[in-house]
N, C-alpha and C positions, 0 to 999 in steps of 0.2 A: 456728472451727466449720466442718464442711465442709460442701460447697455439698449442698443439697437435686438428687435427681436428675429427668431428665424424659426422658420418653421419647415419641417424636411419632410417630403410625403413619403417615405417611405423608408423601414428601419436600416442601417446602414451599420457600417463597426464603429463602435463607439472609442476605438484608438484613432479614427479618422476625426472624428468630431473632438475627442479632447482639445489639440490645438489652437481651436475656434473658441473654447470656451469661455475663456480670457476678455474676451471681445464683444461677444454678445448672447445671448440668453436663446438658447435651441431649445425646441418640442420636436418629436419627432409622432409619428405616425409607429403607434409599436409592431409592426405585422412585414414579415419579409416579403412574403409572396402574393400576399394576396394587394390589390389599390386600395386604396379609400378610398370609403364611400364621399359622393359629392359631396352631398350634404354637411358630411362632417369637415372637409375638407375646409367647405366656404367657412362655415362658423371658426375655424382654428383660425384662417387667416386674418381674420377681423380683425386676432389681436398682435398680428403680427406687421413686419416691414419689411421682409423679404421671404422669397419661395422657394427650396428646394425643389423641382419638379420631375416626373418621368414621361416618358412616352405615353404613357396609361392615363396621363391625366390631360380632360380634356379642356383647355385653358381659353376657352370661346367668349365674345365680348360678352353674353349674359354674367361669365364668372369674372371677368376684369371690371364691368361696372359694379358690382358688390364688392372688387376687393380693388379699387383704381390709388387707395393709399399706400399699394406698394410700391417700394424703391424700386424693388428687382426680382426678377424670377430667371432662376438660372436651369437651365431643362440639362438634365443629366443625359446629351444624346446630341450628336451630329447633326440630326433632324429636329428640325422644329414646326411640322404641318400640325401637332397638335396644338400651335398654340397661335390664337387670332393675332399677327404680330401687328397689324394696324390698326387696329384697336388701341392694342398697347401705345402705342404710339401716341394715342389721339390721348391718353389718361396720363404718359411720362413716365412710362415704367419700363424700366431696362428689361431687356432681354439677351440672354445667353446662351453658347454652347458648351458644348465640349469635343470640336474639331480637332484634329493632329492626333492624341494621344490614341486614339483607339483604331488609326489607319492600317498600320503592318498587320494588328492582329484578325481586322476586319477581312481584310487582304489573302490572311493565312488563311481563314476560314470559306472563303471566297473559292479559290484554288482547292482547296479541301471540297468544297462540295461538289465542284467541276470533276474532280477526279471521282469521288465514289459515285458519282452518275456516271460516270464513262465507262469505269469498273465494272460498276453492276457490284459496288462491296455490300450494299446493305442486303440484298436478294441474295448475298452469298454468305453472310453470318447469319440471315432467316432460317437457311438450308440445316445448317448445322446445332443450331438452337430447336429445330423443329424434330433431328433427328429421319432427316433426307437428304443427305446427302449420299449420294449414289455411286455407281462407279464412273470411273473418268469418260468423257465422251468426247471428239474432236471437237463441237460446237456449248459445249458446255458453258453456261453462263459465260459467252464470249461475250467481250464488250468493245470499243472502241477505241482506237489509240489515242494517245495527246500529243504526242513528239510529231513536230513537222506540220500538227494542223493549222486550220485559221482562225483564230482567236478574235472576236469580236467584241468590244468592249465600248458598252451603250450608256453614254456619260464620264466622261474623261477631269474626274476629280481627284483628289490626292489617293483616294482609295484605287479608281480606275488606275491610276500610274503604278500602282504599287502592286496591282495584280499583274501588270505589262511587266514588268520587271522578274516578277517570277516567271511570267512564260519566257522570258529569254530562256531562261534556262531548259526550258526543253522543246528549244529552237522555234519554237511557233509563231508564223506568220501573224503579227499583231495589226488590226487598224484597228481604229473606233470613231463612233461620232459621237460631236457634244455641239452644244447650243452654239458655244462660240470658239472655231477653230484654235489649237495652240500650235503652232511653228516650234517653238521652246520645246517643248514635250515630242514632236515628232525628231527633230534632231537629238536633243539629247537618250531619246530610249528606240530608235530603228521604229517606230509605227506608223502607219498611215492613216492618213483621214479620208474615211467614207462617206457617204451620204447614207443617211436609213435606211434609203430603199436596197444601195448598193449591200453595206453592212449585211440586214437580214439575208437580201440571195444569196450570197456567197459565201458566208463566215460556216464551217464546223462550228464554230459553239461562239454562242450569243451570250453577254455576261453583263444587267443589268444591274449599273451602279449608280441608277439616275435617282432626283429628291422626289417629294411628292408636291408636285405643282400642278393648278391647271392645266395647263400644257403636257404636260406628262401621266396626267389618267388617264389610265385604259390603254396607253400607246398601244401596247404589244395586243394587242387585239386580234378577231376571225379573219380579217385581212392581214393583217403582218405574220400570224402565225401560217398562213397560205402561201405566203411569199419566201418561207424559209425552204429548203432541203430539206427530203424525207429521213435525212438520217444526222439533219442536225439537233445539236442541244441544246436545250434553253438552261439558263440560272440567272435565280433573280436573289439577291443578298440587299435587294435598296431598298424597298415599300411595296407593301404590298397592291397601294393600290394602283399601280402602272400596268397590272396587269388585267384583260378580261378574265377571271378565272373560270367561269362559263366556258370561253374560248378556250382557255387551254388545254379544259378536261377532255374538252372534245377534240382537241388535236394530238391529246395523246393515246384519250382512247380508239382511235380510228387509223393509229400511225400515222396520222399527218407530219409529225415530227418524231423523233426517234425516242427522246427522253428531258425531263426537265428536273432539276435542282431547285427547290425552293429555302430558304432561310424567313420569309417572310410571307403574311397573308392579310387579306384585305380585312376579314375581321379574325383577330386573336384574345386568346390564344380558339386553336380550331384541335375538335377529338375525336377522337375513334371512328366517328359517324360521318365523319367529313368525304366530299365523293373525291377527290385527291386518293384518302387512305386504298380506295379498293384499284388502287394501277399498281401496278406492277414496276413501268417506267417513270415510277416519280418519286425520289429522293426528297424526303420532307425533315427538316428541322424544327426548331422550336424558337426561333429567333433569335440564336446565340453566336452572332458574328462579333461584337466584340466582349465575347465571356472568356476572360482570362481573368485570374483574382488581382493578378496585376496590374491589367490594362481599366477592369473596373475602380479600383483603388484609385487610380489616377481622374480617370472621367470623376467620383465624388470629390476628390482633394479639389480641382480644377473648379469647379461647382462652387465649393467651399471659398476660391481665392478668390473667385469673382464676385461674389457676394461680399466678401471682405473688403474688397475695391472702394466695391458703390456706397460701401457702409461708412468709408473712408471718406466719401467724397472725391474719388480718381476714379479713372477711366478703366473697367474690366478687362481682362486680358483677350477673353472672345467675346467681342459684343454681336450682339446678330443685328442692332443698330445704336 
């Protein structure tokens, strides 16, 4: 019988892909960093039966009706708004994640941005890279504490639990909202459930861990950022697109709010030129919340076994349906 085909959009460690190879016949997309192009993307999959995918690729019913003979497409990523999944549906092509594994580290990263925006660390290794840093002064790059504050956590998913959990540790009043209340989650981790409106008034630091759905574009918008405390924090590590970024330039360039953390942007990757870069109060990443060589190692293997599944004829380990 011959081997089932696979095609991986993007190059990967090839000790990852040996195991697989046994199995079925991989192409891979030769380029780390950069996507591939549509174009060539559609044409590879013609002659394929399952998809490796990323974030970067935009997987819309135009490209499932040219490629509807695949088995499976497995999106290397917790998120899957880039890919039309009722479409897929409507054609019988599995779709996948790669949930769990990349939570703690997402989590780690999560709290890590929280802190160097409360910090003020990046304005503070500027200083010294620039060759200004001055003498000591009582109000010197003072930033904001985190022991004791209130922790607000907007979307209460394995990630959102896993950031609550470190804020224990530095005693911080946690609530959060999410679509649909957990009891479980409030007893077993001491948080409470807010409503949005409450959440935004009153939380120190607002920590967006929501997916990107209709319902959730643009939430945090000129009205919700109005409703927050002029000296609360915004951080968003979930999508970019839940947020106005319009709105938020302007609420931080005006002090509307104190400071914001971002991991994510509405369109990426965003350079030099971007009006984020020219604040002051705005800690920018590059959308490296689960970049650990281990946690990514896993998200590809995970990818790889689901694929394996469907190619089996069994039921994927994450199926997104």
């Amino acid at each position: 019988m011959a081997k089932k085909k696979l095609y991986i959009a993007r190059k990967v460690p090839e000790s990852l892909i040996k195991p697989f190879e046994t199995e079925f016949d991989i192409r891979m997309w030769e380029n780390e960093s950069d996507p591939i192009p549509r174009d060539i993307l559609l044409e590879e999959v013609q002659n394929a039966d399952g998809l490796l995918s990323l974030m970067t690729e935009n997987i819309d019913r135009t490209f499932l009706q040219q490629a509807s003979h695949l088995n499976i497409i497995a999106n290397m990523a917790v998120g899957y708004d880039n890919i039309d999944v009722e479409a897929a549906k409507e054609y019988d092509i599995t779709i996948t994640n790669t949930p769990d594994v990349l939570t703690e580290t997402t989590a780690d990263l999560t709290f890590a941005l929280l802190m160097a925006t409360a910090r003020r660390l990046m304005e503070g290794s500027d200083l010294i890279r620039q060759n200004q840093w001055g003498n000591w002064s009582p109000f010197g790059l003072a930033g904001t504490d985190i022991f004791g504050k209130k922790l607000g956590i907007v979307g209460m998913g394995r990630i959102g639990e896993a950031v609550a959990r470190r804020a224990a540790g530095f005693n911080m009043d946690v609530v959060y909202y999410n679509r649909r209340r957990k009891e479980k989650v409030e007893r077993d981790l001491g948080v409470d459930y807010n409503t949005f409106d409450e959440l935004i008034q009153t939380s120190d630091y607002i920590v967006s861990l929501l997916p990107m759905t209709n319902e959730t574009e643009n939430i945090f918008n000129q009205h919700t950022f109005a409703q927050m405390k002029s000296d609360a924090i915004f951080i968003n590590a979930s999508r970019g697109g839940v947020v106005d970024e319009t709105a938020l330039f302007e609420a931080l360039k005006h002090k509307k709010i104190q400071a914001a953390g971002l991991d994510v942007f509405k369109d990426e990757p965003i350079g030099a030129n971007h009006p984020f870069v020219e604040l002051p109060n705005a800690v920018l990443l590059p959308h490296i919340g689960s970049a650990t060589v281990a946690t990514r190692e896993k998200m590809i293997t995970l990818a790889l076994e689901n694929i394996a599944k469907v190619f089996q004829g069994e039921k994927p380990k994450t199926p997104v349906w």
